[in-house]
Residue frames as a rotation matrix with the C-alpha (Angstrom) as fourth column:
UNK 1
0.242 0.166 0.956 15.34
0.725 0.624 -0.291 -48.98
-0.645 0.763 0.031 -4.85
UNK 2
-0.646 -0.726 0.237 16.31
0.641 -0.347 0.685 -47.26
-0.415 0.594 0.689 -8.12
UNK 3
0.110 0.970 0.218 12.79
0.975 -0.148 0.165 -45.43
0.192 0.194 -0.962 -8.51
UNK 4
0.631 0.031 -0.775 13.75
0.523 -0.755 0.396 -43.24
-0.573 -0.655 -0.493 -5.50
UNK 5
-0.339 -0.935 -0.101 16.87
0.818 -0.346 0.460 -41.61
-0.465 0.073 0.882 -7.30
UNK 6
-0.506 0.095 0.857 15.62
0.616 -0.655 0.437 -39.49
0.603 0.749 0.274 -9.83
UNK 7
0.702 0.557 -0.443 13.15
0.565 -0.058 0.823 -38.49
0.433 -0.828 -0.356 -6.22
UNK 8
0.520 -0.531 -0.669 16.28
0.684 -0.210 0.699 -37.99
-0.512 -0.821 0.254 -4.25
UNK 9
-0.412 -0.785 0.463 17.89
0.909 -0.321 0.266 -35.91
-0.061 0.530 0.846 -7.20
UNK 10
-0.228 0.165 0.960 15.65
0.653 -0.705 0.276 -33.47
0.722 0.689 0.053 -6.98
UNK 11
0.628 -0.239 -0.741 15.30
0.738 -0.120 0.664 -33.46
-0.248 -0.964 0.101 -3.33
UNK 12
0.255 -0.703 -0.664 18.69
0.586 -0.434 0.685 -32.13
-0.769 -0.563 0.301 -3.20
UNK 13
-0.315 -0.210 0.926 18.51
0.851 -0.494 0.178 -30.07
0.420 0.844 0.334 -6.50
UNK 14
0.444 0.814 0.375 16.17
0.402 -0.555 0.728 -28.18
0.800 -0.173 -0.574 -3.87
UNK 15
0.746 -0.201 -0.635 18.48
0.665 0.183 0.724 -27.97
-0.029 -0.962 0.270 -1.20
UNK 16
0.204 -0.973 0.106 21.84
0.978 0.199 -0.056 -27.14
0.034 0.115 0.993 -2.57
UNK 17
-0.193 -0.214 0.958 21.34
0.457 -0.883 -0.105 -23.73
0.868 0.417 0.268 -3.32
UNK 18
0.845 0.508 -0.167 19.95
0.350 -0.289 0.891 -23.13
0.405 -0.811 -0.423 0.54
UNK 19
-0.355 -0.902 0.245 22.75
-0.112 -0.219 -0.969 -21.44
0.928 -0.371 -0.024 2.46
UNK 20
-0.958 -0.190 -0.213 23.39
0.144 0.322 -0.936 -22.15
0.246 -0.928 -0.281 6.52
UNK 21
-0.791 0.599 0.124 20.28
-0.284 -0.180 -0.942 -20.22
-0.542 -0.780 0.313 8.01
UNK 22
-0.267 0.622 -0.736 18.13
-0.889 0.135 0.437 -21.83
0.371 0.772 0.517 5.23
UNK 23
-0.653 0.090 -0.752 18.96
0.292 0.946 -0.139 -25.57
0.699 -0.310 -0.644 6.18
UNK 24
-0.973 0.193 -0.124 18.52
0.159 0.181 -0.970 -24.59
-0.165 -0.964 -0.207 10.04
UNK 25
-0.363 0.900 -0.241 14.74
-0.864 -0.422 -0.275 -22.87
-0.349 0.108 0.931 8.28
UNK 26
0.097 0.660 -0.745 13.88
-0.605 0.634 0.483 -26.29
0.791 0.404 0.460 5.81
UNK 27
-0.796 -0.290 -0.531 14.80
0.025 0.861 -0.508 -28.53
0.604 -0.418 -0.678 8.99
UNK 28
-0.935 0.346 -0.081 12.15
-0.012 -0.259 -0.966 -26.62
-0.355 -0.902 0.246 11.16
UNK 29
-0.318 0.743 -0.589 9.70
-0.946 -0.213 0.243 -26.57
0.055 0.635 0.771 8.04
UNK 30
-0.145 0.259 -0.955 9.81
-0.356 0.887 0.295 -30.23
0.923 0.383 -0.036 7.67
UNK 31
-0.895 0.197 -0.401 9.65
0.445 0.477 -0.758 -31.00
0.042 -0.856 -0.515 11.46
UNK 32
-0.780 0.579 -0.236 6.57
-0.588 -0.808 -0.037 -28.50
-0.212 0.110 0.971 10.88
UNK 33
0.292 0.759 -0.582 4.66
-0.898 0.427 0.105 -30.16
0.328 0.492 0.806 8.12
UNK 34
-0.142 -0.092 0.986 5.99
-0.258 0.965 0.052 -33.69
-0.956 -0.247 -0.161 9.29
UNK 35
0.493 0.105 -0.864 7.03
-0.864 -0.058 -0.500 -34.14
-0.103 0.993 0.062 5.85
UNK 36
0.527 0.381 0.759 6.98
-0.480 0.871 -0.104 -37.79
-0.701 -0.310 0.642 5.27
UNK 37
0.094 -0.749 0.656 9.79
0.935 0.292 0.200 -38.49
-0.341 0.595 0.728 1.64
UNK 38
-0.270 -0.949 0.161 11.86
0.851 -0.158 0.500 -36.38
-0.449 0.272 0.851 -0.51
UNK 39
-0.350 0.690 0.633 8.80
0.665 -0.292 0.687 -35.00
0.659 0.662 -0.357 -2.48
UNK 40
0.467 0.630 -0.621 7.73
0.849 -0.125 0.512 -33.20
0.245 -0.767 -0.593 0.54
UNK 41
0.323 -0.781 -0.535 11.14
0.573 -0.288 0.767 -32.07
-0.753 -0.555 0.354 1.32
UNK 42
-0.631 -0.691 0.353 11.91
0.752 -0.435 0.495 -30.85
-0.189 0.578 0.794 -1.86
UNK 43
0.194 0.980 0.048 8.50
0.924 -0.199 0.327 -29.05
0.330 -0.019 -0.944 -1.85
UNK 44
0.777 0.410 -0.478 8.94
0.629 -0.476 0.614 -27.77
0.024 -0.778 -0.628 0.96
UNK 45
-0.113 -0.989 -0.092 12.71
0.847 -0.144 0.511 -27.03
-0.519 -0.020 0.854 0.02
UNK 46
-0.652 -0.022 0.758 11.38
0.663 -0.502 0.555 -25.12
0.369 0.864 0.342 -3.11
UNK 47
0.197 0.966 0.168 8.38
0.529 -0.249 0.811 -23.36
0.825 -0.071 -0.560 -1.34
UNK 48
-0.525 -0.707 -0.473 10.76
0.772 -0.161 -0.615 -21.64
0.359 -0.688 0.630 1.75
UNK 49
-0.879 -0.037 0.476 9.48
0.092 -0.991 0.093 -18.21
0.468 0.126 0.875 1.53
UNK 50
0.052 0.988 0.142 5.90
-0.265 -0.124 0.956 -19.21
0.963 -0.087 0.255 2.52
UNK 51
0.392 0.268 -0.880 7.18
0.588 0.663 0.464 -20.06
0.708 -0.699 0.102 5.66
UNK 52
0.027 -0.627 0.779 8.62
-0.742 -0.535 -0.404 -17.47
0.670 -0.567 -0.480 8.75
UNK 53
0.585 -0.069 -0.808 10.75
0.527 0.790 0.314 -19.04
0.616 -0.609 0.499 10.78
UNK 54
0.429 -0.444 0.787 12.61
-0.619 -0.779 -0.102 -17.75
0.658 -0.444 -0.609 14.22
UNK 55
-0.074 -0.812 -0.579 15.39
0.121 0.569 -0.814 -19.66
0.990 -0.130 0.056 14.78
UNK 56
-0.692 -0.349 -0.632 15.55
0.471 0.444 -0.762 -20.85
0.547 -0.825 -0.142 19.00
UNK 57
-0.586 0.261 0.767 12.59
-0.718 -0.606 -0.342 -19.53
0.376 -0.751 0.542 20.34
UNK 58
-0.787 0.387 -0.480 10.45
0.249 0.912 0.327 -22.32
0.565 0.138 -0.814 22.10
UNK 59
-0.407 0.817 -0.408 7.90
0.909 0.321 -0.266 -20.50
-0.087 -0.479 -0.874 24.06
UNK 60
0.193 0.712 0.675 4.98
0.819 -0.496 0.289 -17.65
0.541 0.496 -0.679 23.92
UNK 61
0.732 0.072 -0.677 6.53
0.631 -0.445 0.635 -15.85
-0.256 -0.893 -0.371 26.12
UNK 62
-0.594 -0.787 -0.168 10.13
0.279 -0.397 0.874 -15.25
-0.755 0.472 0.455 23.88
UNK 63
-0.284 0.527 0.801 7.78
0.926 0.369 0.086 -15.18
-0.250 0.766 -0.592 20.99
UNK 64
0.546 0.276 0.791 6.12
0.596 -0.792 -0.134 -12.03
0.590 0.545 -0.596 21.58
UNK 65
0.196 -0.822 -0.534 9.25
0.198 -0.501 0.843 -10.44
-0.961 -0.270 0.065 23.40
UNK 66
-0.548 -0.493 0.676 10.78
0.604 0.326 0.727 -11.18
-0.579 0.807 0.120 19.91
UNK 67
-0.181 0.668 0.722 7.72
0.947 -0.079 0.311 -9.62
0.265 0.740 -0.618 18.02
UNK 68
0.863 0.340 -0.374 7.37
0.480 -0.783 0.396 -6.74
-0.158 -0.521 -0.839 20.30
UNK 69
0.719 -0.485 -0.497 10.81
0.000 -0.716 0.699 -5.81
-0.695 -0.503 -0.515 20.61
UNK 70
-0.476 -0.879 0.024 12.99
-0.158 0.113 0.981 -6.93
-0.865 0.464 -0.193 17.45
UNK 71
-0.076 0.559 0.826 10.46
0.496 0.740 -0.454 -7.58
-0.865 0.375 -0.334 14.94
UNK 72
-0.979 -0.118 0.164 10.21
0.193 -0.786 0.587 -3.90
0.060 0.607 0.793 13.55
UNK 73
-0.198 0.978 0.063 6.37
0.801 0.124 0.586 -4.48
0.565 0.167 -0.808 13.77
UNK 74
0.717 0.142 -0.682 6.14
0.684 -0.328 0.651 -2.20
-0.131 -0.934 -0.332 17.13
UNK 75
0.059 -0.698 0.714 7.98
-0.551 -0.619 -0.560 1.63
0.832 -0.361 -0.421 18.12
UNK 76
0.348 -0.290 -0.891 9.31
0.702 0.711 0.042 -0.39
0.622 -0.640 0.451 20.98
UNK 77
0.476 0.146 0.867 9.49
-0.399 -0.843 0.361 1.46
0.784 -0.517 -0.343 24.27
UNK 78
-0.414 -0.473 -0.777 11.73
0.449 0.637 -0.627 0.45
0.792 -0.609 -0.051 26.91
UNK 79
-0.744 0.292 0.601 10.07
-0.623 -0.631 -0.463 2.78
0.244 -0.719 0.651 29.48
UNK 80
-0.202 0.974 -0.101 7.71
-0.964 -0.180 0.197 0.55
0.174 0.138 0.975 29.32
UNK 81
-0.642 -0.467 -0.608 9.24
-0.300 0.883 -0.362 -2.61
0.705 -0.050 -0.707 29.70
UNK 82
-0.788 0.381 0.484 7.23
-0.341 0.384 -0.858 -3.39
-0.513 -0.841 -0.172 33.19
UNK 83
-0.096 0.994 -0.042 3.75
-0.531 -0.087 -0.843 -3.37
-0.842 -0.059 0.536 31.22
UNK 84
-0.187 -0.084 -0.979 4.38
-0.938 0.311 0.153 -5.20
0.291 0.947 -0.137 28.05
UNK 85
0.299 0.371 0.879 2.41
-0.406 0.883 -0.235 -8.90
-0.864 -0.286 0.415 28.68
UNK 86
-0.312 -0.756 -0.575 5.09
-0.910 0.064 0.409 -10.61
-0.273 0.651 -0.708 26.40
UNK 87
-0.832 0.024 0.555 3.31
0.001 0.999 -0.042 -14.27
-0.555 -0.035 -0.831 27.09
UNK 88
-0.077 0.996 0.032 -0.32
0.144 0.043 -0.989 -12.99
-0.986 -0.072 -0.147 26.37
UNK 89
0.430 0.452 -0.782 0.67
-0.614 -0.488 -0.620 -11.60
-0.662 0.746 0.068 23.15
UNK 90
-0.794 -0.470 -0.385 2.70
-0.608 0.597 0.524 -14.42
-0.016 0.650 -0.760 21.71
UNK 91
-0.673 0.616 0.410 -0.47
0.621 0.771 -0.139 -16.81
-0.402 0.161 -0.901 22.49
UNK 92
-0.070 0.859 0.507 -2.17
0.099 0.511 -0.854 -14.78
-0.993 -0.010 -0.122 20.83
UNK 93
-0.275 -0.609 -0.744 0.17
-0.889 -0.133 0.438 -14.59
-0.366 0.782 -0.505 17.83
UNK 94
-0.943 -0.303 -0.139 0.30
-0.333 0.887 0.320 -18.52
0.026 0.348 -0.937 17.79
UNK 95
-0.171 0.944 0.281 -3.88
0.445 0.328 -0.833 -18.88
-0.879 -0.018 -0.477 17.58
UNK 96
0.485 0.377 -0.789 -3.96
-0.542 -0.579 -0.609 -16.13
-0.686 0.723 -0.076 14.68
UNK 97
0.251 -0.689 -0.680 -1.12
-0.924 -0.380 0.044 -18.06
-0.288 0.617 -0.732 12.98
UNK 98
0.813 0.577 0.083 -1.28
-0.577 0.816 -0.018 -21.32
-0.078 -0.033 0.996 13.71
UNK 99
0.233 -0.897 -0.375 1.99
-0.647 0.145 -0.748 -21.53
0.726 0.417 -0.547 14.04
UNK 100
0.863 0.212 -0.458 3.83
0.127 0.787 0.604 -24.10
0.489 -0.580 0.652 15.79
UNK 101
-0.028 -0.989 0.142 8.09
-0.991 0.046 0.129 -24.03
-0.134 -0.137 -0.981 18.08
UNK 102
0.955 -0.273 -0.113 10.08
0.259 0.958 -0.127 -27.46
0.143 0.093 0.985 17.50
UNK 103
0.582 -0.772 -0.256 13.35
0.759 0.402 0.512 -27.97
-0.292 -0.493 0.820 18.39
UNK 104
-0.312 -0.762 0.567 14.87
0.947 -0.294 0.127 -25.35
0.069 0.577 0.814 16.00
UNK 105
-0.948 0.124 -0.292 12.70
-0.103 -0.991 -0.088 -22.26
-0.300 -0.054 0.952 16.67
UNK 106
-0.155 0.885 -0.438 9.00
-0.270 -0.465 -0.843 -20.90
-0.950 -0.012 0.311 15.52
UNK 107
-0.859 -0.227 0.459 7.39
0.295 0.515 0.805 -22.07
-0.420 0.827 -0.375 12.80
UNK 108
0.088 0.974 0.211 4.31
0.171 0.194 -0.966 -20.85
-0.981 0.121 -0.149 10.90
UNK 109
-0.443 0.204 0.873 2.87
0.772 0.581 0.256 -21.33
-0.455 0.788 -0.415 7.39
UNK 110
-0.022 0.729 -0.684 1.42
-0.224 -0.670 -0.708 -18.34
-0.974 0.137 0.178 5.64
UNK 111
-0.956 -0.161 -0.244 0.93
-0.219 -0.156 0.963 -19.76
-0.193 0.974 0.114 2.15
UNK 112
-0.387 0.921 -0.054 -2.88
-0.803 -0.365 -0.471 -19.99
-0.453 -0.139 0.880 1.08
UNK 113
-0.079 -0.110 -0.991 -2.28
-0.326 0.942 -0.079 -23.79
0.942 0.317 -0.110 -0.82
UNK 114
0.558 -0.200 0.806 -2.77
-0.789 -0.428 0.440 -26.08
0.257 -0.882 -0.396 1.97
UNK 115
0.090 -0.923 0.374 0.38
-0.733 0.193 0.653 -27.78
-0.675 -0.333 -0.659 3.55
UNK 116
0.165 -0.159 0.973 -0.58
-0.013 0.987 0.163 -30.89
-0.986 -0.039 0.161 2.62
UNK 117
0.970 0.135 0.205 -1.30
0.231 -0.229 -0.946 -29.82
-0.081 0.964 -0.253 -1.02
UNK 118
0.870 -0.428 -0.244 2.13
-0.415 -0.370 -0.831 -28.36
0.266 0.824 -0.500 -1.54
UNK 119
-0.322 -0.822 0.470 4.05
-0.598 0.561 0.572 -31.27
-0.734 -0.097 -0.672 -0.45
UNK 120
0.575 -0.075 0.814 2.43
0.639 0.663 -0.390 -33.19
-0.511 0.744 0.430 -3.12
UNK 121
-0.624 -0.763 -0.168 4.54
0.184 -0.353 0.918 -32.91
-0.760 0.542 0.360 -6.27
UNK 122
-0.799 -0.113 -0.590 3.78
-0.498 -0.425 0.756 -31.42
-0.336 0.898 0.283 -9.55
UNK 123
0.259 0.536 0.804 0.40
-0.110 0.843 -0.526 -32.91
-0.960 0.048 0.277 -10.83
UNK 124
0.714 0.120 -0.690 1.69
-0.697 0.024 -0.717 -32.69
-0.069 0.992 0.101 -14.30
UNK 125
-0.077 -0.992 0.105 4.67
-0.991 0.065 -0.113 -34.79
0.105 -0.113 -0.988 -13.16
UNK 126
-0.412 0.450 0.792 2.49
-0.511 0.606 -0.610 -37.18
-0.754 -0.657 -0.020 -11.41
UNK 127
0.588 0.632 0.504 0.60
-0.247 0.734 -0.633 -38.10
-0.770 0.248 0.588 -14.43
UNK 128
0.450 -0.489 -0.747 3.73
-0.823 0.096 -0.559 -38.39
0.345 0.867 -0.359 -16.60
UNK 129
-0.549 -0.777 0.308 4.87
-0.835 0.492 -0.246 -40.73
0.039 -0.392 -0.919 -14.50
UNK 130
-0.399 0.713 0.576 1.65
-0.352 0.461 -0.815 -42.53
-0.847 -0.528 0.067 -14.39
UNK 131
0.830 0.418 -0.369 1.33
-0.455 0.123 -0.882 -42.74
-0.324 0.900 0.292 -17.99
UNK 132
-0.104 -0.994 0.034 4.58
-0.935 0.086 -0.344 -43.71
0.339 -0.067 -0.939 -18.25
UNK 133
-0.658 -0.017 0.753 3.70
-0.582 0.646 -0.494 -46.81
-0.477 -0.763 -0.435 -15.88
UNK 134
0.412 0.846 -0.339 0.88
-0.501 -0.100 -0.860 -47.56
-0.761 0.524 0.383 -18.54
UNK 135
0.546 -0.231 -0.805 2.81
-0.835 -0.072 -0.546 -47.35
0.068 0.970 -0.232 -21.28
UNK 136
-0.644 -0.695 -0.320 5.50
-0.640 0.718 -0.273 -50.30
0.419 0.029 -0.907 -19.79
UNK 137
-0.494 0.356 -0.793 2.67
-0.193 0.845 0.499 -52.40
0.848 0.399 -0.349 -19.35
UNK 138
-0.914 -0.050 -0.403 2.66
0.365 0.333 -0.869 -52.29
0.178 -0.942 -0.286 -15.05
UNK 139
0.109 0.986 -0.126 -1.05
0.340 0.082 0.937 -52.38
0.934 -0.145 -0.326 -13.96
UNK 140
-0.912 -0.195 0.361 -1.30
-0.385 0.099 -0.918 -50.81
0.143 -0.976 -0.166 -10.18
């Protein structure tokens, strides 16, 4: 319906500017939050930064390889390579974080709003739009 547009325009006001490894990041965000319309998506579109995302890993095991050895976190030690427990420390990366893998790579949330909260849109938006709905007479 014609409601959604002005919805779907900003959607992709949120998007456009995203370059390549962005998309492949808001696709893994929204499979993330199971973001549910456009409002979400553009949310989430607008809200990137709160989110780290590592593109093709899918288990705790690459995870904290990945974190151990490429992250920057760690003086990585290759002498050591036998003794590093790469599985133990990604699970227990992905309990502190609560993060989550989906098709596209690692996902976790570190913004202190939660999820659900910053897929809603704007509440000042919300009640212009609601007053608005008032004003043309339309009872919900």
């Amino acid at each position: 319906s014609g409601d959604d547009l002005p919805a779907l325009n900003r959607m992709c006001q949120a998007i456009e500017p995203l370059k390549e490894a962005d998309m492949e990041k808001l696709n893994a965000v929204v499979l993330f939050a199971e973001a549910g319309d456009m409002m979400a998506v553009r949310q989430l579109a607008e809200n990137l930064d709160l989110f780290d995302f590592v593109p093709g890993l899918q288990t705790p095991e690459e995870y904290g390889r990945h974190m151990i050895r490429e992250s920057g976190h760690f003086d990585y030690d290759e002498n050591l390579e036998g003794f590093y427990d790469y599985r133990r420390y990604g699970e227990q990366q992905l309990r502190q974080e609560g993060g989550q893998f989906n098709e596209c790579g690692y996902v976790v949330y570190q913004g202190t709003m939660p999820l659900e909260e910053l897929m809603m849109e704007d509440p000042a938006e919300k009640h212009q739009r609601e007053q608005g709905l008032q004003m043309g007479g339309v009872a919900q």
